[in-house]
C-alpha positions in Angstrom: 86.2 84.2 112.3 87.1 83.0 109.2 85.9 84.6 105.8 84.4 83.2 102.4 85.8 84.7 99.4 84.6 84.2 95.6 87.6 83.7 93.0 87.0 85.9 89.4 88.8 83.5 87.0 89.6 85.7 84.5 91.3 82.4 82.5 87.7 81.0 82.5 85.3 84.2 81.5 85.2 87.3 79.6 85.5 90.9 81.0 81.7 91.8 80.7 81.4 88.3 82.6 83.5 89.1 85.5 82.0 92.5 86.0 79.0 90.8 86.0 79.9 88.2 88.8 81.4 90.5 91.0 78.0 91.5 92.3 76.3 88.6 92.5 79.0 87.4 94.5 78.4 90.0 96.9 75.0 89.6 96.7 75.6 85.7 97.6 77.0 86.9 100.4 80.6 86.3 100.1 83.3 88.5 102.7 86.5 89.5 99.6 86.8 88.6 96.2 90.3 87.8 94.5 91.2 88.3 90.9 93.6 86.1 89.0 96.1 88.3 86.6 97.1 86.2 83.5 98.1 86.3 80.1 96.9 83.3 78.8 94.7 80.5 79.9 96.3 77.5 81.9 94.4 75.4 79.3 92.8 76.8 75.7 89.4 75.0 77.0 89.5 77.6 80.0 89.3 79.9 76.5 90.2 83.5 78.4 92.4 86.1 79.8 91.4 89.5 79.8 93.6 92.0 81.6 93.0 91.9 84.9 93.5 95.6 85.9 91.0 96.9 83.7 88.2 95.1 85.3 89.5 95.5 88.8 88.5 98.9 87.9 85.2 98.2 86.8 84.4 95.7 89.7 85.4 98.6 91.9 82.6 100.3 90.6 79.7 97.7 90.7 80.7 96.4 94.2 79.9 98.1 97.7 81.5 96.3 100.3 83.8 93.1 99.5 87.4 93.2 99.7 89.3 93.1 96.5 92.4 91.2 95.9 94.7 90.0 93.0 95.7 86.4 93.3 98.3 86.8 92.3 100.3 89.4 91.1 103.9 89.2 89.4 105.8 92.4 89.4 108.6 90.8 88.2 109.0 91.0 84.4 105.5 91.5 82.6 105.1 94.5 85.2 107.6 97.1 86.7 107.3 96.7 89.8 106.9 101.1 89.8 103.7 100.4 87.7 102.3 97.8 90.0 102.8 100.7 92.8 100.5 102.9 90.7 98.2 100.3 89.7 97.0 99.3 93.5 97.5 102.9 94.1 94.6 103.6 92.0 92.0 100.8 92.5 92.8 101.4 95.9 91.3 104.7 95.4 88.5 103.6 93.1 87.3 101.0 95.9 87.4 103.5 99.1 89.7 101.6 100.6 88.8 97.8 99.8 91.7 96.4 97.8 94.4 94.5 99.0 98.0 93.9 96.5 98.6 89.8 96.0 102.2 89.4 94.8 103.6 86.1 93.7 106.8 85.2 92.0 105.0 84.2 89.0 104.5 81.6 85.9 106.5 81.2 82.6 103.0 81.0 81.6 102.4 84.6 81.4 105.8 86.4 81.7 107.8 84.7 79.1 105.2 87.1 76.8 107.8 90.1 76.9 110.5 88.0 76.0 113.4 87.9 78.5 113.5 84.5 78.9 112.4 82.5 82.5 115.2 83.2 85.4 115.3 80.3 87.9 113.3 80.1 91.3 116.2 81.5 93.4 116.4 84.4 90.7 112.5 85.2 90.6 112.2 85.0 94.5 115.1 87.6 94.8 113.2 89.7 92.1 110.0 89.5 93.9 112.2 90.6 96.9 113.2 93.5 95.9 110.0 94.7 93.9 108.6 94.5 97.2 110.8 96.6 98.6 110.1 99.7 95.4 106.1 98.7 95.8 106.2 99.5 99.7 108.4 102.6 99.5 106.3 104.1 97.0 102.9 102.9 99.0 104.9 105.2 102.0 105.2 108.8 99.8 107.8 110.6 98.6 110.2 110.6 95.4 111.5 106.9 95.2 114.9 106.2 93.9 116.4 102.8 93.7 119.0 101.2 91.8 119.6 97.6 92.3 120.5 94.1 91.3 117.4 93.4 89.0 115.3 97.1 88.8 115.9 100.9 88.3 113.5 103.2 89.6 113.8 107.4 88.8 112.5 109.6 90.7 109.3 108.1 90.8 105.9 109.1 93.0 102.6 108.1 93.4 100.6 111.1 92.9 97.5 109.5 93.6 97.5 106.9 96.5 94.9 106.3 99.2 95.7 107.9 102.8 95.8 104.5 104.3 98.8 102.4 102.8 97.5 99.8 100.3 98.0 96.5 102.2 100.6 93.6 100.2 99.9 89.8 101.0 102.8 87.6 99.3 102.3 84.4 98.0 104.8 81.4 99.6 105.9 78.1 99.0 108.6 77.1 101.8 110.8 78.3 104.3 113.0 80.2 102.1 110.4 82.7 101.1 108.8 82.6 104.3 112.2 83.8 105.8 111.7 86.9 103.1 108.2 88.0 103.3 106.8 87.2 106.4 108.3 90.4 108.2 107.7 93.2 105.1 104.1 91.2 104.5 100.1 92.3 105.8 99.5 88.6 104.9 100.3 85.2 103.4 99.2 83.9 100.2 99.2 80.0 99.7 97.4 77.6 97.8 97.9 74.3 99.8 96.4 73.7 103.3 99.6 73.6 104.6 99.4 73.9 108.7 103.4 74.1 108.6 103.6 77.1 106.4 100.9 78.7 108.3 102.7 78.2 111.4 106.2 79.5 109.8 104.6 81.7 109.3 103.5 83.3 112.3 106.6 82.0 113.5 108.3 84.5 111.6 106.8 87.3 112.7 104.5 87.2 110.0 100.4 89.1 110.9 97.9 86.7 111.5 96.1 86.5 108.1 96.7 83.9 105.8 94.8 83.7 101.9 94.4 80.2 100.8 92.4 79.4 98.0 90.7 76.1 96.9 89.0 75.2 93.0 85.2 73.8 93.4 83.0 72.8 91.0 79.5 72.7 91.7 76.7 71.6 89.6 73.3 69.5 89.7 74.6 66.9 87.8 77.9 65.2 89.3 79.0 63.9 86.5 79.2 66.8 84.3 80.7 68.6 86.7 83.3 66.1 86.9 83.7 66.1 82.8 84.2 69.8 83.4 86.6 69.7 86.2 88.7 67.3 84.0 88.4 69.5 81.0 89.2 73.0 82.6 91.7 72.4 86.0 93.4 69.3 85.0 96.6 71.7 85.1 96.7 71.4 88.6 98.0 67.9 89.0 101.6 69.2 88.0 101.9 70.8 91.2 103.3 74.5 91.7 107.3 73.4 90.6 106.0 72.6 87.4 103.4 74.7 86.6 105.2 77.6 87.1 108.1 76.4 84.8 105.4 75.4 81.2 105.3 78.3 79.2 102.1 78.1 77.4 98.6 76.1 77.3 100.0 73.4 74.7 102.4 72.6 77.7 100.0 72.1 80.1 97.8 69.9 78.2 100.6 67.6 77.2 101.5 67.6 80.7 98.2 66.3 81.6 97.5 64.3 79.0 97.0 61.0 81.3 95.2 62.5 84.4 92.0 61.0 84.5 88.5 62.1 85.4 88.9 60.0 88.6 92.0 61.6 89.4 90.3 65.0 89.4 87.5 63.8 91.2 89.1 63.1 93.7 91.3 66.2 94.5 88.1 68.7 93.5 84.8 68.6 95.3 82.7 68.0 92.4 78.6 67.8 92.3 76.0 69.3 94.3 77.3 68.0 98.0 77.6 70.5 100.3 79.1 68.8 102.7 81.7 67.6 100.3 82.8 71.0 99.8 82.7 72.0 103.1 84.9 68.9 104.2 87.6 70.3 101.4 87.6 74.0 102.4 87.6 72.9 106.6 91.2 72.0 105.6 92.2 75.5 105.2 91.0 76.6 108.6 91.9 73.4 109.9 95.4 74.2 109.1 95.3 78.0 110.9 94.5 80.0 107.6 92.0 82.9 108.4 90.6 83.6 104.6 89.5 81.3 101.8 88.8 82.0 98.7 86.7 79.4 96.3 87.0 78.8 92.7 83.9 77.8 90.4 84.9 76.1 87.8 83.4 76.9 84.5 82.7 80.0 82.6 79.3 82.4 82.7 76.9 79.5 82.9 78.0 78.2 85.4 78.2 80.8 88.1 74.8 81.8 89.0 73.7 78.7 90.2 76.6 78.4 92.2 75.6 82.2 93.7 72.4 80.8 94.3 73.7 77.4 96.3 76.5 79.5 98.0 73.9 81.8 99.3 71.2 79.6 100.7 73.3 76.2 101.5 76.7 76.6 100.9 78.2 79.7 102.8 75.6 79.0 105.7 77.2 75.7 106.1 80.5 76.9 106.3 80.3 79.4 108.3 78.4 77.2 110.9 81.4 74.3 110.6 84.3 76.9 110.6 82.5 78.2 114.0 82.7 74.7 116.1 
């Protein structure tokens, strides 16, 4: 069966916003919720980028039964990847059980922050290797003690760590990193409903989940949800090669200077059609991935009428198409 999850954008809303739309979504009736971890905003209209781990640990507490996820992580620079151990560790803890550690190789966007410059995508991939590696050992008990090409770790433990091991799902992008992750991996993490990387994946010996995720915007009134589209997600048109490479909102918006709201339109369901949706998400499952998650584009206003379409139109209908 394939599950419905809700996307908190922290690059879009506050803290007290996404603690607040954590329930609902559960309310709605979604199956996990993932949470993005930023620095900044891909664009300043998005206008947020609270730190993600602190209300992880908030939603843990105003949820009941949903799945939690970050989508993604980096434990690559911005994080060691020791304190990323102890972070899931503990929100693991905090939601009995119901959190699940996204990993990614990251965006200039948010690690060029501490100011060790951007390695190239060989370099970052080979980092997010071996974190990996420290994150799982650590996850497994015991004193850890590593020293290799990119990270240190000392005699480090997790005191506090949940007596099931905290599941990892790792973001790919190709063959390469399929190759890395798909045998140390619980599941995959992509963004494109790519039926080749889904069946590389498996391939590899890789578990049978696969996370994709996919950016809506709903509203009443088409046209405003297209304006808003254009004005918030526009950043997506660079593609993954790019955007991970811009190091800051100003980039982006240069970089998207010329897509138009047509352009958007047509790669984002926009509006109040259902079925338009649905026909965007089927290409997930379409392609062999078990979990979606959806994005709503817009900030605080515009999520409860989404929770209120997802729970009486728009999760029905999905779960009825994903079924045939």
């Amino acid at each position: 069966m394939v599950r419905f999850g809700y996307t908190l954008m922290t690059e879009q809303s506050g803290p007290q916003a996404l603690v607040r739309h954590a329930p609902a979504a559960e309310r709605a009736g979604f199956d996990f919720e993932v949470m993005s971890d930023h620095y900044s905003p891909w664009l300043d209209a998005q206008g947020h980028s609270p730190y993600a781990w602190s209300v992880l640990g908030a939603v843990t507490q105003v949820t009941e039964r949903v799945e939690l996820m970050t989508y993604v992580t980096a434990p690559i620079m911005r994080y060691h990847p020791a304190v990323v151990a102890q972070k899931a560790a503990t929100v693991a803890l905090l939601s009995g059980g119901r959190f699940t550690l996204g990993l990614g190789a990251g965006e200039n966007l948010n690690e060029h922050v501490v100011g060790r410059g951007w390695p190239p995508v060989n370099v970052r991939h080979e980092m997010l290797s071996e974190a990996v590696d420290i994150i799982g050992a650590l996850f497994d008990g015991g004193h850890v003690n590593h020293v290799g090409r990119h990270y240190r770790v000392d005699s480090a433990k997790l005191w506090d760590r949940p007596d099931e091991r905290v599941p990892i799902a790792v973001a790919v992008s190709g063959e390469q990193s399929i190759r890395r992750f798909a045998p140390v991996a619980d599941a995959m993490i992509a963004v494109e409903p790519s039926a080749e990387l889904s069946a590389g994946w498996v391939g590899a010996g890789g578990s049978e989940r696969r996370i994709g995720q996919i950016p809506v915007c709903w509203d009443p009134d088409r046209d405003a949800a297209v304006q808003r589209a254009h004005e918030q997600f526009r950043w997506f048109a660079g593609g993954w090669k790019v955007n991970a490479e811009l190091p800051g909102p100003a980039g982006f918006a240069a970089a998207t200077q010329f897509v138009r709201w047509e352009d958007v339109a047509a790669n984002i369901p926009c509006g109040p059609n259902v079925e338009g949706i649905v026909a965007s998400v089927s290409e997930f499952w379409k392609a062999g991935f078990t979990d979606i998650a959806l994005v709503q584009i817009g900030g605080d206003e515009h999520q409860d009428g989404f929770f209120d379409c997802a729970q009486h139109e728009l999760l029905p209908a999905l779960r009825e198409a994903a079924s045939d």
